[in-house]
N, C-alpha and C positions, 0 to 999 in steps of 0.2 A: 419223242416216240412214246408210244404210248405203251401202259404194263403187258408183259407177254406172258399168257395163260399155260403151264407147267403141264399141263394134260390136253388131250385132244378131246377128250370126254370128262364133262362135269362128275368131280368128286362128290361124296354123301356130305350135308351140312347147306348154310348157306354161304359161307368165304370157301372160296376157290383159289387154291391158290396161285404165286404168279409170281414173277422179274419186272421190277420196276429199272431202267436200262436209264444210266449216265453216261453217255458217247462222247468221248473228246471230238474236236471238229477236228479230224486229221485223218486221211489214209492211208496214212504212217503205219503198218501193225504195232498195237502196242499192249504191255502187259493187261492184264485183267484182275479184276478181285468184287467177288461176290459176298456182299456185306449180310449176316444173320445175326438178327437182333437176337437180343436178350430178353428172359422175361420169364425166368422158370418154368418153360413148358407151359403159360397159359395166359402171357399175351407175347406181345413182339414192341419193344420198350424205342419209340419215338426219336430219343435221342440218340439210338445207335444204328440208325438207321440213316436217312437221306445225308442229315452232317458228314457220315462217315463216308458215304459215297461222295461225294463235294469237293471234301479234303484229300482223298485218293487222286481223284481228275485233277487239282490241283498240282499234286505229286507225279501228274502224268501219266495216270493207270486210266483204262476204263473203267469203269464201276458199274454192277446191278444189284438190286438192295431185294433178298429175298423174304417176300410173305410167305411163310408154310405153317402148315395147320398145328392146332396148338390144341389142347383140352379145351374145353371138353368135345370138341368135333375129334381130334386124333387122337391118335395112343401108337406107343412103337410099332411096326416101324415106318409108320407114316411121313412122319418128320423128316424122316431121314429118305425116304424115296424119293421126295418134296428137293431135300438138297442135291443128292445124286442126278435127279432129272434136270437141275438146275446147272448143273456142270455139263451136261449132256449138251444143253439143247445151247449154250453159249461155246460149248467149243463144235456141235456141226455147224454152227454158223456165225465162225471167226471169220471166215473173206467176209461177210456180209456188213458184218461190225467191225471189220480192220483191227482185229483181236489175234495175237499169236498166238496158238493153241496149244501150244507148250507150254505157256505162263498165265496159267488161271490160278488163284491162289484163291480158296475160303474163309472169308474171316470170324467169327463170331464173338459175343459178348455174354459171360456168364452162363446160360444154359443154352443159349447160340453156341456157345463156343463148346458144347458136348454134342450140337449138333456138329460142329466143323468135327470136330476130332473120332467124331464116328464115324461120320463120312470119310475117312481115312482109312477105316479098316473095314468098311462093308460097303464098299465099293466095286469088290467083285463076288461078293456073298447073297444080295437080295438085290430084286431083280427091278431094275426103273426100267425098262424098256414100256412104252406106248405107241411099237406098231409104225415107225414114221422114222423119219433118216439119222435124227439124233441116237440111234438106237446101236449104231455100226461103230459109234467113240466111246471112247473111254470114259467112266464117271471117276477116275481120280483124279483127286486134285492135286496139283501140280506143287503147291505148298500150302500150310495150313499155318493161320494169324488165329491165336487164342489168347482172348483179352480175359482176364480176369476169369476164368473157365471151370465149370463145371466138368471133373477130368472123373473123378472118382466114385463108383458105387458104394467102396466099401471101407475106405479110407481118405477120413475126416470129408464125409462126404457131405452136398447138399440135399441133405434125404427127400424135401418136398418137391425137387425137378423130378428124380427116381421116380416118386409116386406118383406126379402129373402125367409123366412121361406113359407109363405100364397104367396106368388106372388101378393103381392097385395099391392100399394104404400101409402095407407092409412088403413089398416083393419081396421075395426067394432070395437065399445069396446067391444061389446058381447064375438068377436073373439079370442081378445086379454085378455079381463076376464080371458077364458076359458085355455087360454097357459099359464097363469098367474099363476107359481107353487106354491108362497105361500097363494095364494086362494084356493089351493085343499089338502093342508093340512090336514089329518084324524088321527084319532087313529092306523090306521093301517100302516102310510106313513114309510117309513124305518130308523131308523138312519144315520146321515150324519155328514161327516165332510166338516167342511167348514174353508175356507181359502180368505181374500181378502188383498190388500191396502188399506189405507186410501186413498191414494194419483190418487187412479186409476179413469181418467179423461175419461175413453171410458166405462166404466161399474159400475156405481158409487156402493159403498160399500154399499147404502144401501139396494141392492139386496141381500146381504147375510145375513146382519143385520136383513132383516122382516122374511125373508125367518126361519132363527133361531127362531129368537120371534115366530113364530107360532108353529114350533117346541115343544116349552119350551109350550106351552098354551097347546099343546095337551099330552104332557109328554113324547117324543118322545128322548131317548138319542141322542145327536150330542157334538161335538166341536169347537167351534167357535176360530178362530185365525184372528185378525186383526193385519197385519203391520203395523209399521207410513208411512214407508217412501217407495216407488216405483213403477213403471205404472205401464200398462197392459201389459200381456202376457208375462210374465216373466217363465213361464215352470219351469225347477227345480230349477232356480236363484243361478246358481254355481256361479253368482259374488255379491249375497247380502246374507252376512251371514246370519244375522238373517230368511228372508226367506227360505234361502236353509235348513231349520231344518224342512220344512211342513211335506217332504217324511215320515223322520222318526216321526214327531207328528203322522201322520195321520197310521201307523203302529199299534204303542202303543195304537192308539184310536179301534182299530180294534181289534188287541186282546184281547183288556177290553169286547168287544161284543160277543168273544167266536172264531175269525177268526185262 
């Protein structure tokens, strides 16, 4: 199938963005997970992309790997309307793709994974509607996969996503508060698995670490998986054992949710 276009009407820039769609051959309804590269707000990083969808389908999920706009064509909250429409428009057309519309889960990597986890709490804040039937669903995600994530503005944060993100070489704390996903933590925010290093020198661990703790404060199922030993951006880590076990953690933690 070929990539499906996220707007009805072309964006400003020349990348449009879009759903590249991994279909299991089954009309079985089956879980779902929308792959968001990595790439510090200003690309969208190769390996965490189609591999990730591959090994999902493999695991039995549908999979669609999303392109959304990155600096310097976007700046917030572009990115993120990019993802919400991408939830949109895969859960109105779950009969279509044999996708249960309950179990769509966002996955991302590194400032992918500040896209997922925004999308988590501004999903009924800013407004992805374009006019068309995806418009009547829900843009929450049903449960959010944060690899190695980008969680924090303000706290040990990675300051150059922030600034890719706002275009702005310094943002505001106000600004960076407000992008700051484990300060908008609610009763309502969604289950998440989370996965980091110790060792990860570009996105310190304890973005995932608070990001959890607030979690557990609000009663919010997740799973937390901290490695000892390996950097950043490691994708599915087919050369470090123990990490390469996340995919199928993060499975197992899915179907415990009903996926």
């Amino acid at each position: 199938m070929n990539s499906i276009p996220l707007w009805n009407e072309p964006v400003g820039g020349d990348f449009q963005p879009c759903l590249t769609p991994f279909l299991l051959n089954s009309t079985e309804p089956r879980p779902c997970i929308i792959v968001c590269p990595g790439g510090g707000y200003w690309f969208r990083a190769a390996h965490e992309g189609e591999p990730i969808a591959q090994k999902f389908n493999a695991l039995g999920f549908h999979a669609f790997v999303l392109d959304y706009r990155v600096n310097p064509q976007a700046k917030f909250p572009e990115p993120q309307l990019d993802a919400l429409r991408a939830i949109k428009i895969v859960r109105s057309r779950a009969d279509e793709f044999h996708i249960k519309p309950n179990a769509i889960a966002l996955l991302g990597f590194s400032a992918g994974g500040h896209l997922t986890a925004s999308a988590a709490f501004l999903y009924d804040k800013i407004d992805a509607q374009a006019g068309d039937s995806a418009d009547t669903v829900s843009a929450r995600p049903d449960a959010t996969v944060l690899c190695y994530a980008v969680i924090s503005g303000i706290n040990e944060p990675h300051n150059d996503s922030f600034r890719k993100l706002t275009h702005d070489p310094n943002p505001p704390y106000s600004t960076l508060l407000s992008l700051s996903a484990e300060r908008q933590v609610d009763d309502d925010t969604p289950p998440a698995f989370i996965w980091h290093t110790a060792q990860d020198a570009s996105v310190p661990v304890a973005n995932s670490l608070n990001y959890a703790a607030e979690l557990s404060r609000h009663h919010i199922p997740y799973s937390l998986h901290v490695f000892p030993f390996g950097g950043h951006g490691k994708g599915l880590a087919t050369d470090t054992q123990d990490i390469a076990r996340w995919p199928d953690l993060c499975a197992d933690f899915l179907h415990s949710l009903g996926f």
